[in-house]
C-alpha positions as CSV (number, residue, x, y, z in Angstrom):
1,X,50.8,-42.5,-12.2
2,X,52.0,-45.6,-10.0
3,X,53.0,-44.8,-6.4
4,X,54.0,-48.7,-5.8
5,X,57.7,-48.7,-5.3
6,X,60.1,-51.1,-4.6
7,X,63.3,-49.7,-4.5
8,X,62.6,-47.0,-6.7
9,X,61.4,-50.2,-9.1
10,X,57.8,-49.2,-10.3
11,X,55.9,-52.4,-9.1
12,X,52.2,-51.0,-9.1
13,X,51.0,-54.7,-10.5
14,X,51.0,-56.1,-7.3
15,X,48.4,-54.3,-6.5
16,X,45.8,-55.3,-8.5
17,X,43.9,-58.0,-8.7
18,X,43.5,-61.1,-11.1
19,X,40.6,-60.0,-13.2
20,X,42.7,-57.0,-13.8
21,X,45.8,-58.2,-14.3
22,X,44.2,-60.9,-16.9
23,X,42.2,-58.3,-18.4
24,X,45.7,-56.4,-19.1
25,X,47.3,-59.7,-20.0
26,X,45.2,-59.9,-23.0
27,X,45.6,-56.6,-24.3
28,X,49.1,-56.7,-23.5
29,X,49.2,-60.2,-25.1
30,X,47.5,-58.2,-28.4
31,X,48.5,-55.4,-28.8
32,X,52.1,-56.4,-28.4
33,X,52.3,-57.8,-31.5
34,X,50.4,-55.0,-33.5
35,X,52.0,-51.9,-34.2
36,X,50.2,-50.2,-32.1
37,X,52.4,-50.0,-28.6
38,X,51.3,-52.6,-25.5
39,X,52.9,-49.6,-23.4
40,X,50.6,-47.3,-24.6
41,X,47.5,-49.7,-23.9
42,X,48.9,-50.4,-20.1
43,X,49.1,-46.9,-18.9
44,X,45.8,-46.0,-21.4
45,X,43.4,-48.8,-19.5
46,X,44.4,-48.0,-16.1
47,X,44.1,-44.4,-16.4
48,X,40.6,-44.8,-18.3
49,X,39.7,-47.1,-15.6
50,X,40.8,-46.0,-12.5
51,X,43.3,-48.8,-11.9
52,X,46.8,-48.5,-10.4
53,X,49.2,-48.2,-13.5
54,X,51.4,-51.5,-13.8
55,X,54.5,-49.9,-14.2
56,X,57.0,-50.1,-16.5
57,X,58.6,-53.3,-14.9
58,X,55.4,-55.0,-15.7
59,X,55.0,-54.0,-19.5
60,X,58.8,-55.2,-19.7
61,X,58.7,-58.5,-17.9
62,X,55.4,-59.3,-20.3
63,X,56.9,-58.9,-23.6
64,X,58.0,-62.6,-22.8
65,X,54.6,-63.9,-23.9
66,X,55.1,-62.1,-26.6
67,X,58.3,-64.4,-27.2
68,X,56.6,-67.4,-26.6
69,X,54.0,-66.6,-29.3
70,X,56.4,-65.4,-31.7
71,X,58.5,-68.8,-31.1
72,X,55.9,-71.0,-31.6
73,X,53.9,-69.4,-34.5
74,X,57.4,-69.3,-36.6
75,X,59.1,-72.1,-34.9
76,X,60.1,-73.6,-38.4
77,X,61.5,-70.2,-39.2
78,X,63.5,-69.9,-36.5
79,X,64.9,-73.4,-36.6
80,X,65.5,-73.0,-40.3
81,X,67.4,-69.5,-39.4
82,X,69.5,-71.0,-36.5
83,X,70.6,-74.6,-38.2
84,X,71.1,-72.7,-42.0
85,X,73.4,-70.2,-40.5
86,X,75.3,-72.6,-38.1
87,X,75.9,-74.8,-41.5
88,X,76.7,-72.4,-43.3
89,X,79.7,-70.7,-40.9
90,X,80.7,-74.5,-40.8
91,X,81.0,-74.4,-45.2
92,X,82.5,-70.6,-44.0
93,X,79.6,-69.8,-46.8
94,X,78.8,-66.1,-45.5
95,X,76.4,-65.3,-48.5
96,X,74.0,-67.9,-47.5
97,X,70.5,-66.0,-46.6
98,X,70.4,-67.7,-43.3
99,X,73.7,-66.2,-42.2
100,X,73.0,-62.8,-43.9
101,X,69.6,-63.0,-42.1
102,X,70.9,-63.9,-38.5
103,X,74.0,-61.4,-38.8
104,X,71.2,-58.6,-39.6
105,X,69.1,-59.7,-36.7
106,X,72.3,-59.7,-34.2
107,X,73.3,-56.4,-35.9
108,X,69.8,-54.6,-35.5
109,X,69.6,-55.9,-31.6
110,X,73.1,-53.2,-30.6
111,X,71.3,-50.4,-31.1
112,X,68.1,-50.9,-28.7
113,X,70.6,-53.1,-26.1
114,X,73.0,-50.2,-26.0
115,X,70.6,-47.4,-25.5
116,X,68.2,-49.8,-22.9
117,X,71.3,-49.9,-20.7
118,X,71.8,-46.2,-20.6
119,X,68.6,-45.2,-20.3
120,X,67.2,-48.1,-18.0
121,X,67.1,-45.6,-14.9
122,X,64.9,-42.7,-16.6
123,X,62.8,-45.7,-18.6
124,X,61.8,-47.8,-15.1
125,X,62.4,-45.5,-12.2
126,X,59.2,-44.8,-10.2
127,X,56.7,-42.4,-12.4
128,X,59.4,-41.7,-15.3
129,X,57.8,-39.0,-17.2
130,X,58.5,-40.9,-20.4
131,X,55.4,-43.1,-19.3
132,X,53.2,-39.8,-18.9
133,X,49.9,-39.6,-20.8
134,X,51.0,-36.8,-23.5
135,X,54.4,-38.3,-24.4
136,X,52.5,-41.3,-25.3
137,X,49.5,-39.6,-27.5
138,X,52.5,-37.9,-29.3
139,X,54.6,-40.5,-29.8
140,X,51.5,-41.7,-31.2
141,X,50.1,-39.8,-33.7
142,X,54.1,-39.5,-35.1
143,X,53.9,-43.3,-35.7
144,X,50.4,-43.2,-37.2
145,X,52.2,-40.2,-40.0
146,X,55.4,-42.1,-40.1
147,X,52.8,-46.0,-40.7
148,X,50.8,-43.7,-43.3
149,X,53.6,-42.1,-45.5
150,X,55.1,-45.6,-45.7
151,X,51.9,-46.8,-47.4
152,X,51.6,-44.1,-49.5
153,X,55.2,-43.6,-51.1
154,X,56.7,-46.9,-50.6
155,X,56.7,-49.9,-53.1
156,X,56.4,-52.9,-51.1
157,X,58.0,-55.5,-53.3
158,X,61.5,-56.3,-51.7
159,X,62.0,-59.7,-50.1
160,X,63.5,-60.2,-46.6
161,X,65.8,-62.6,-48.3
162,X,67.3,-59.4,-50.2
163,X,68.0,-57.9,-46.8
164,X,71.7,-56.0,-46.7
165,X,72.8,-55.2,-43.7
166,X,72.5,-51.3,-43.9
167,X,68.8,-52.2,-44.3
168,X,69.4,-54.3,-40.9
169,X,71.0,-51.6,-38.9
170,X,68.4,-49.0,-39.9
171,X,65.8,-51.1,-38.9
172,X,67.6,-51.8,-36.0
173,X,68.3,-47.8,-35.3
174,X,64.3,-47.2,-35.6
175,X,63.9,-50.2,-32.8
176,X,65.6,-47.9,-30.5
177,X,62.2,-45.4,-30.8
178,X,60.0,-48.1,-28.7
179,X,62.1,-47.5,-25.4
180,X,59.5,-44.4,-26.1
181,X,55.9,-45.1,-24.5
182,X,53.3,-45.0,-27.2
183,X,55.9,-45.5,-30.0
184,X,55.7,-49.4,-30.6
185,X,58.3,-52.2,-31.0
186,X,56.9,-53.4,-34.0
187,X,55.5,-50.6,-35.1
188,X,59.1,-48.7,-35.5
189,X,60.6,-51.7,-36.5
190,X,57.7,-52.4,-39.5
191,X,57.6,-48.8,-40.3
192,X,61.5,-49.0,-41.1
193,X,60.9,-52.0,-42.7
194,X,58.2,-50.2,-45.2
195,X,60.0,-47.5,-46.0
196,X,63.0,-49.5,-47.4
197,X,60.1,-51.3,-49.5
198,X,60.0,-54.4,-48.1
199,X,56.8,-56.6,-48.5
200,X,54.2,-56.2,-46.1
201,X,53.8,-59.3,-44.8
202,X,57.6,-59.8,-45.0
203,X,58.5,-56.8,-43.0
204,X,56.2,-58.0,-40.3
205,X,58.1,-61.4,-39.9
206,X,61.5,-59.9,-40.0
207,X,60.1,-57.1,-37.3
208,X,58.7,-60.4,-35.4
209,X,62.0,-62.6,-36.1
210,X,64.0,-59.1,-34.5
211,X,62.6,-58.8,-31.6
212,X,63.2,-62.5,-30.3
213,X,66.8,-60.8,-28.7
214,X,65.5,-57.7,-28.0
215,X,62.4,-59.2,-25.8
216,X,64.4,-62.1,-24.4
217,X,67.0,-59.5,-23.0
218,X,64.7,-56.7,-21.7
219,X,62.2,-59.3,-20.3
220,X,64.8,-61.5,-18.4
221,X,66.3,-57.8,-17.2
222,X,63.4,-57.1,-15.7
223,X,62.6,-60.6,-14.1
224,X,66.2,-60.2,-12.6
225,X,65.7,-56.5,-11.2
226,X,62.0,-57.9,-9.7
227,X,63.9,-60.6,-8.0
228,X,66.2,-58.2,-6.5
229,X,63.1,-55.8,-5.4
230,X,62.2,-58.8,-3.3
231,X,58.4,-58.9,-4.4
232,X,55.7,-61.0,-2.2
233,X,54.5,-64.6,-3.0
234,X,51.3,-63.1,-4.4
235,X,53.1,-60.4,-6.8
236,X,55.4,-63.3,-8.8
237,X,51.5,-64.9,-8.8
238,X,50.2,-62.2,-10.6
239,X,53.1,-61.9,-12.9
240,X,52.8,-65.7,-13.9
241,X,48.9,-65.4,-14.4
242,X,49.5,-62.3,-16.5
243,X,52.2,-64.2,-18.8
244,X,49.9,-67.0,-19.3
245,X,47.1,-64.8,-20.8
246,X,49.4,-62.5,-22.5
247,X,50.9,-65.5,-24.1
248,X,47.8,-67.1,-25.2
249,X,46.6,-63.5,-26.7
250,X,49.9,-62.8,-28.2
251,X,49.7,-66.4,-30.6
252,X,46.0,-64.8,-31.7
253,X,47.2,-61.4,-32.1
254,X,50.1,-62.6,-34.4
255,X,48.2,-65.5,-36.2
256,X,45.3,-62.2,-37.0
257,X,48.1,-59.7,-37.9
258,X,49.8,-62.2,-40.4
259,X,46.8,-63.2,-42.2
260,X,45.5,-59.3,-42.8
261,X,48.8,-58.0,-44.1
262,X,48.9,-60.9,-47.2
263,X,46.0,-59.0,-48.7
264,X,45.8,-55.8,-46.5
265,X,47.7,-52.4,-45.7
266,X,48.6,-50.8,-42.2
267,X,46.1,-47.8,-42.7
268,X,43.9,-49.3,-40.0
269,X,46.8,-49.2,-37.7
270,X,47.3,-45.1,-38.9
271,X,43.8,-44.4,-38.3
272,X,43.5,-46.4,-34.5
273,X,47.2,-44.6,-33.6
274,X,46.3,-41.2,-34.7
275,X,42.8,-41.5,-33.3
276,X,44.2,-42.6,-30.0
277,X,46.8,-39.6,-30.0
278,X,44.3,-37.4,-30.8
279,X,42.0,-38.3,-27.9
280,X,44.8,-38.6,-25.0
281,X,46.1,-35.1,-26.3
282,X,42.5,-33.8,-25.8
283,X,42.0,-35.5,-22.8
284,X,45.0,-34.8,-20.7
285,X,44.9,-30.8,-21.9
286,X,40.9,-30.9,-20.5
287,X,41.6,-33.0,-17.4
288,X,39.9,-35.7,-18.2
289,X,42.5,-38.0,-17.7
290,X,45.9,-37.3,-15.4
């Protein structure tokens, strides 16, 4: 685990160096956006590597590439969503989907924004055991069951467009689950989505469209308590360079992940999350790892 502390703020990315910090931008960038937890991958590639872990401050302030990908790869979505629901509280027409659509998305955010607050000490104090090892191959192999018994007892044929808000504020409840190392924005949030038989590819871009307040929230948070921690000249640096690459990763990841689940299902995402479970279980109980 990280020793690098600034006021109690787990800052251990300052102390790498740029080829690291890009190489964890990408997979950050990637993985993201896949339901298979960026969390996960930043403590996983430093421990396999030997490499200070980031901390949890960094995994939080990088989820805002992940916003600047999802912005720009639905952009007309967004706009659509923003402009529809603004005319339509204007014609006071509160059936139209764009309303229904944005209420859902504002509903789904409490959840996640109310427990982040009250668990923000245990989640980004200085080596939280949330961020440990085993919590994460767990949390893991309990997504990769959850991904897999979606696929294989759920329909898939509802449209977002159908959305009620129950389904908004379950989705919303499972969201909660990624404050949980190893257990995935998107992945909760798609896994939710699945099991109330919403379209593959349409349970992805309402888990995407979702997280835009989520990520904005808990990535500004975290560029506010870094501010406060007083970091160097050469650790905002390394932030900025990691957000760049993230950013640019992100766009790919989300572009790749789009494309595969029109004809695809998630079962490669159950096999890669229980296989990596498996293997940090193993390798944490036979010291391999720490």
């Amino acid at each position: 685990m990280s020793t690098s502390c600034t006021g109690n703020l787990d800052t251990g990315f300052a102390a790498l160096d740029y080829l690291q910090i890009g190489l964890l931008g990408v997979v950050q960038g990637i993985t993201e956006l896949l339901p298979i937890s960026s969390t996960a991958h930043m403590r996983i590639i430093p421990a396999l590597l030997g490499w200070t872990d980031p901390g949890s401050a960094f995994s939080a302030a990088m989820q805002l590439a992940a916003l600047a990908a999802v912005l720009t790869y639905f952009w007309n979505d967004v706009r659509q969503l923003v402009t529809g629901s603004s005319a339509a509280i204007r014609r006071r027409d509160f059936q139209h989907p764009s309303f229904r659509l944005a209420v859902g998305i504002l509903i789904a955010t409490i959840p996640i924004g109310l427990a982040g607050i009250a668990l923000s000490t245990l989640l980004n104090t200085c080596n939280t055991p949330l961020r440990g090892l085993l919590v994460i191959g767990i949390s893991s192999i309990v997504m990769a069951v959850l991904l897999g018994v979606s696929e294989l007892t759920c329909s898939h044929k509802r449209s977002v467009a159908d959305m009620r808000l129950r389904d908004a504020l379950l989705v919303g409840l499972a969201q909660v689950g990624a404050l949980i190392p190893g257990v995935s924005r998107s992945g909760s949030t798609l896994t939710a989505a699945l099991f109330l038989n919403f379209k593959r590819e349409e349970a992805a871009q309402f888990s995407f469209l979702l997280g835009l307040p989520a990520i904005t929230l808990a990535g500004l948070k975290e560029l506010w308590h870094l501010y406060q921690a007083h970091l160097s000249a050469a650790a905002w640096s390394h932030l900025l360079f990691g957000l760049l690459v993230a950013s640019l990763s992100a766009f790919a990841a989300i572009w790749g992940l789009m494309k595969f689940l029109e004809k695809f299902s998630t079962w490669p995402f159950v096999a890669y999350r229980a296989a990596m479970g498996i293997f940090l279980i193993v390798a944490v109980t036979l010291g391999w790892l720490t």
